[in-house]
N, C-alpha and C positions, 0 to 999 in steps of 0.2 A: 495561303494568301501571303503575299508578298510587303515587306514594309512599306514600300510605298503605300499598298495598299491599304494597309492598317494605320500608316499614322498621320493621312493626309482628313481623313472623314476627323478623325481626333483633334489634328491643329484647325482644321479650317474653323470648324467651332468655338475652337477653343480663344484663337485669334480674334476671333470678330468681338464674342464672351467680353475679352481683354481689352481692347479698343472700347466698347463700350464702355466698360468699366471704369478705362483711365479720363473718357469723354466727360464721365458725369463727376470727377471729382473735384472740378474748379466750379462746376454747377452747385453742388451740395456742400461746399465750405462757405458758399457764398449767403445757404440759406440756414445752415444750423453753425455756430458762432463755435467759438474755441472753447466754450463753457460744456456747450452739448457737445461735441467731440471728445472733449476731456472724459466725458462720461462714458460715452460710446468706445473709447483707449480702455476703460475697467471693463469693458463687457467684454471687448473683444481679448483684452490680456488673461480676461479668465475666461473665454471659452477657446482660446489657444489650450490651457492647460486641460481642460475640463474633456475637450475635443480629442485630446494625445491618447487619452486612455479611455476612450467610450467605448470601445468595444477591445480592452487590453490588448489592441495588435491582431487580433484574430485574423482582421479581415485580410492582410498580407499572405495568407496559406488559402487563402480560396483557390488562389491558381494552381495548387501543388499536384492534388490527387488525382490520377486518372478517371476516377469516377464522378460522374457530373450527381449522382444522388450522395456522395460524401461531400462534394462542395458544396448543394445546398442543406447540407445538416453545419457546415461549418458557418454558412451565413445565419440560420437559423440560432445559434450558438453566440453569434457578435448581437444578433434582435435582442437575446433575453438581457445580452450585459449591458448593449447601451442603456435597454428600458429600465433597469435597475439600477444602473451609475446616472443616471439623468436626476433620478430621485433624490440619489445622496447629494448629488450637485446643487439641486433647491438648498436640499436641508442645513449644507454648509455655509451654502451663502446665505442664506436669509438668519441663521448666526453670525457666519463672522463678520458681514459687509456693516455691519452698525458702527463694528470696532475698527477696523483699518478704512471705511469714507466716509462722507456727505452725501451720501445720496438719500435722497429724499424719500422716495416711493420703493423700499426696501424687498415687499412681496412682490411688487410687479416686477423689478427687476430679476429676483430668485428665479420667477415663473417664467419670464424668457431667456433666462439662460438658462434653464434647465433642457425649456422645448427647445433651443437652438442645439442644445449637446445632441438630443434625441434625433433632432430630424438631420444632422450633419452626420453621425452614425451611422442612420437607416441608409442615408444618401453614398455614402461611402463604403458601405454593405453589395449595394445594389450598383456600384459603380463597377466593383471587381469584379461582382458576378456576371453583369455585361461584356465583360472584358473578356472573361473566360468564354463566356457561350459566342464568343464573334463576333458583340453587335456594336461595331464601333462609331457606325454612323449617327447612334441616337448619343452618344457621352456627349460631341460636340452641342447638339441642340439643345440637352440637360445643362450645358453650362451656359448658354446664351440666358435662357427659362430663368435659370438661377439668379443671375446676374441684374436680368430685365427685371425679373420681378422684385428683386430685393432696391434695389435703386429708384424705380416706376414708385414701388411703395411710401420710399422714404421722403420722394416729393412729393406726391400725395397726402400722406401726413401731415406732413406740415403745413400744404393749407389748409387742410380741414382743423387745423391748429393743437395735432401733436407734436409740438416741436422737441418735446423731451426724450421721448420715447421711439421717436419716428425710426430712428438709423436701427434703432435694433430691431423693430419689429420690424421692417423691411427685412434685416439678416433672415429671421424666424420664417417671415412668408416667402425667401426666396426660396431656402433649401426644402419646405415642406411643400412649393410645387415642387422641385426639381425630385425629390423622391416621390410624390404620386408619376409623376410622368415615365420616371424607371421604372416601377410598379407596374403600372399599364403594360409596357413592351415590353417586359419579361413575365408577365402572369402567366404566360401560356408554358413557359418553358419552366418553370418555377413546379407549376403540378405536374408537368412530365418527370421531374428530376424529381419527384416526394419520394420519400424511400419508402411509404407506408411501414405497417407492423411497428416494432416496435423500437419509433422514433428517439423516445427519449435517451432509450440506450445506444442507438447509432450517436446521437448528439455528445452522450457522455464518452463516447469510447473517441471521437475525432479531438475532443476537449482534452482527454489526455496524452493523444498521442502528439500534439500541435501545441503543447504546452508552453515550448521553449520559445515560442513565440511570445505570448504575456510574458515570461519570467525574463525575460531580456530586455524584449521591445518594447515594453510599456517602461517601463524605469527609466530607458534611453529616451523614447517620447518626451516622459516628466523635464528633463535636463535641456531637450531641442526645445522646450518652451519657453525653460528659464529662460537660456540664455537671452533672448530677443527683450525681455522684459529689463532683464537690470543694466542692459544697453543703454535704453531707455533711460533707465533710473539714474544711469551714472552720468550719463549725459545733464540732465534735466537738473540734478543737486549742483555738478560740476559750473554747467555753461547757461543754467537758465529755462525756464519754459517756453521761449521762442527757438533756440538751440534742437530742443530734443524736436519741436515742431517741425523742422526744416529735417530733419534727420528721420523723422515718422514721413513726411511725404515724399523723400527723395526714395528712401525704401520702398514706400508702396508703390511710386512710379515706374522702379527697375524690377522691383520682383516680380510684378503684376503679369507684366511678358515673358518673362524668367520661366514663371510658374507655367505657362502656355506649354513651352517645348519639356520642361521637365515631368510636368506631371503624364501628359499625353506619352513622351519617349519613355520614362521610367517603365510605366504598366508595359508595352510593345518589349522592351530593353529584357525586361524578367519573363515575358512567357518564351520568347525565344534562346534565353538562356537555360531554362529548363527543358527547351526541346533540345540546345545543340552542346550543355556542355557535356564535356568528356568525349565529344565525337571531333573529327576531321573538321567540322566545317564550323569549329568555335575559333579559331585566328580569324578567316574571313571576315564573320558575323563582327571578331571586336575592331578589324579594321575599317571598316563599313561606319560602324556606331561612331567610332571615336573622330573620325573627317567627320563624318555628319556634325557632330554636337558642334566641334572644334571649328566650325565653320559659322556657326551660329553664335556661337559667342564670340568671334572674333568682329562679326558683323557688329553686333551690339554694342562692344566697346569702341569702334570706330563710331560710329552713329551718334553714340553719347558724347564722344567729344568734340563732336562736329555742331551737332545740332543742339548741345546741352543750353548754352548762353541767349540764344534766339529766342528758340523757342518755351522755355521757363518766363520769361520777360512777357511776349505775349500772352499768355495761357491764363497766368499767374498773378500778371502787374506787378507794381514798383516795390509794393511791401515787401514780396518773393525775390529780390533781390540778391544774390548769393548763393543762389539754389542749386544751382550748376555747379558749383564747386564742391557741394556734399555729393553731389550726383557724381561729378567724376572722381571722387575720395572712394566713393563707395563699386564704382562698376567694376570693379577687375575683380572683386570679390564674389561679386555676384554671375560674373561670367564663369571662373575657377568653381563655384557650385552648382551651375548647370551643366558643365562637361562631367562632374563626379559626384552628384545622387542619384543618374541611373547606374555606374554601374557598382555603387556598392551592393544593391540589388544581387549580386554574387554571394554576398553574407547568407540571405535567406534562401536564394538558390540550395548552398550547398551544408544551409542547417548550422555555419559556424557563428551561430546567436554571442555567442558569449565572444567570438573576437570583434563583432560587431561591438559590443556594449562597451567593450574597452579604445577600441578607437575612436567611437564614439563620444566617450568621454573626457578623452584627451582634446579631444577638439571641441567641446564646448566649455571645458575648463581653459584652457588656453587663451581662448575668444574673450572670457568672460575677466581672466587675469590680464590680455594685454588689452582691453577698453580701460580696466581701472586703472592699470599702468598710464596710459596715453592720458586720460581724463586730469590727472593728478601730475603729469609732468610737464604738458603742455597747456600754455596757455589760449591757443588758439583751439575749437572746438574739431575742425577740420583737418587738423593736423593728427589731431588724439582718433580720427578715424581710420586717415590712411595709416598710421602705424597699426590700429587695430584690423584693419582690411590687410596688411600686411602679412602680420604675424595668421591669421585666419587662412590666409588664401596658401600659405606655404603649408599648413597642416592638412588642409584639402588637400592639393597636390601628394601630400605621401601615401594619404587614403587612394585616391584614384590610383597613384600608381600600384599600390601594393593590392587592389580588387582587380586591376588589369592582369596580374603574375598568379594571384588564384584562380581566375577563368578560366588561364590558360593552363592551371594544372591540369592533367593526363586523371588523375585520380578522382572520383567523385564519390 
């Protein structure tokens, strides 16, 4: 099957997904207040992190083995960890959330983000598995389901007058449809792929061979979560809670599309990397990849500064005022990270976990040094971004470049 082939059923979904997404966010700020948001910012800050390591990376080695009954022993393997990190995830938060918030209703909150860790898991279990078995057509419709039902929800709730709770338990019922609906369309292939006999030791024997997957990738996870949160934080002490507000929706507005071509090209980007490196036809494949991406972000950054001032005004109204200017602070960042998180996908390609962890690191410590740098230098809030999108986009850049020079090593 051909890329086009594969990553047109993945975007169309995933686009429309996105579009809906961005449709209903001037709709649902208008109905849950910056008090419930604030709240719904702690759920989703901690199921960022809670999320990184539901199933410690496993699910990234679904694609690896030739064998479609060792790939469903290795999804079978990320089920028991999500179902077991979900628990501990209750159990930490309904301790610590007394001592670091205000939130009022402390078990219900524990209890959906435990189920939100679980079904985002299972959902993400069953996303690679699709991936792997060819079935690209359904991911698309899984993220629309997603999307529809978790937003359909949260305005429902609230007239039936959950207004507290609504945004999360919307999160919880979109992705517990979107994994039955996986479920469905891979049940039949799931008992084809049973390894029967005697499972638990196939499960243990792929758990240690795919180790280095947790021992790297989960740690590195932990650090992709920080960062996005003390962003947040350094903004919000520095320039105020309207500041980090304007900086949480210009974010969600660009990644949201971002997330479209990245996440659909990443999965496409890595199983063909596993078919073609070390052969003849891995230049081709990364000059292909890299016009593709490089074309798409080039788009987006024009788009945004064309249309950034219009249409934020319309959309948004008078309060939103300014908005445009965090949007175009922030796009070149977010462009530079959609041309270079598929192809770090080379790290897991070719097993080099641990140079992965260390570049990875450097660039989320870096990010995380020049926001406090910027926040603490400048007095303007928009300033202290573009130096932080600055300093960020130039260490992406040596990442991309230096996964472009391992692809095309000869050696695998």
């Amino acid at each position: 099957m051909g890329l086009r082939a594969r990553l047109l059923p993945l975007l169309g979904g995933n686009v429309f997904a996105q579009l809906l997404q961005i449709a209903a966010i001037p709709l649902l700020t208008r109905f849950y207040g910056p008090e419930r948001y604030g709240e719904y910012g702690l759920f989703a800050a901690s199921l960022l992190f809670s999320s990184m390591v539901a199933t410690l990376r496993y699910e990234l080695a679904i694609q690896l083995p030739k064998s479609d009954s060792l790939a469903s022993c290795i999804a079978a393997l990320c089920l028991a960890i999500a179902s077991m990190l979900s628990l501990v995830v209750f159990g930490l938060a309904f301790v610590l959330l007394p001592r670091i918030s205000n939130i009022v209703d402390v078990g219900q909150f524990s209890i959906l983000l435990a189920a939100s860790t679980l079904f985002l898991g299972v959902h993400n279990i069953l996303n690679a598995l699709s991936l792997r078995f060819g079935q690209y057509r359904i991911n698309g419709l899984v993220k629309i389901v997603q999307v529809g039902v978790g937003s359909g929800s949260a305005l429902l709730l609230y007239w039936e007058g959950n207004n507290r709770f609504g945004l999360m338990y919307g999160n919880v019922l979109g992705y517990l449809m979107a994994s039955l609906l996986l479920l469905l369309r891979l049940r039949k292939r799931l008992l084809f792929t049973s390894v029967g006999g005697d499972t638990l030791r196939a499960i243990r024997v792929v758990a240690k061979r795919y180790s280095s997957f947790a021992i790297f990738n989960a740690p590195q996870a932990l650090l992709d979560g920080m960062r996005p949160m003390l962003v947040v934080s350094f903004i919000q002490n520095t320039y105020g809670g309207s500041a980090a507000g304007f900086y949480h929706i210009a974010n969600q507005l660009l990644q949201t599309p971002a997330s479209v071509v990245t996440q659909a090209f990443s999965q496409v980007h890595f199983r063909y990397l596993v078919e073609s490196i070390g052969t003849s036809g891995i230049r081709p494949l990364m000059r292909r990849h890299l016009l593709l991406l490089s074309s798409v972000a080039f788009v987006g950054v024009l788009a945004t500064f064309l249309t950034a001032a219009p249409l934020t005004t319309l959309l948004f109204g008078s309060k939103w005022i300014g908005l445009d200017q965090t949007l175009t602070a922030l796009i070149v960042l977010v462009a530079v990270n959609l041309i270079v998180a598929p192809l770090v996908f080379v790290f897991h390609a070719k097993r080099k976990h641990r140079e992965f962890f260390a570049w990875g690191s450097i660039y989320n410590l870096m990010a995380i040094a020049s926001i406090w740098f910027g926040c603490s230098y400048f007095s303007e809030v928009n300033n202290a971004l573009r130096f932080y999108a600055f300093v960020s986009s130039s260490i992406l850049l040596a990442i991309g470049v230096h996964s472009v020079k391992l692809s095309l090593e000869q050696k695998y």
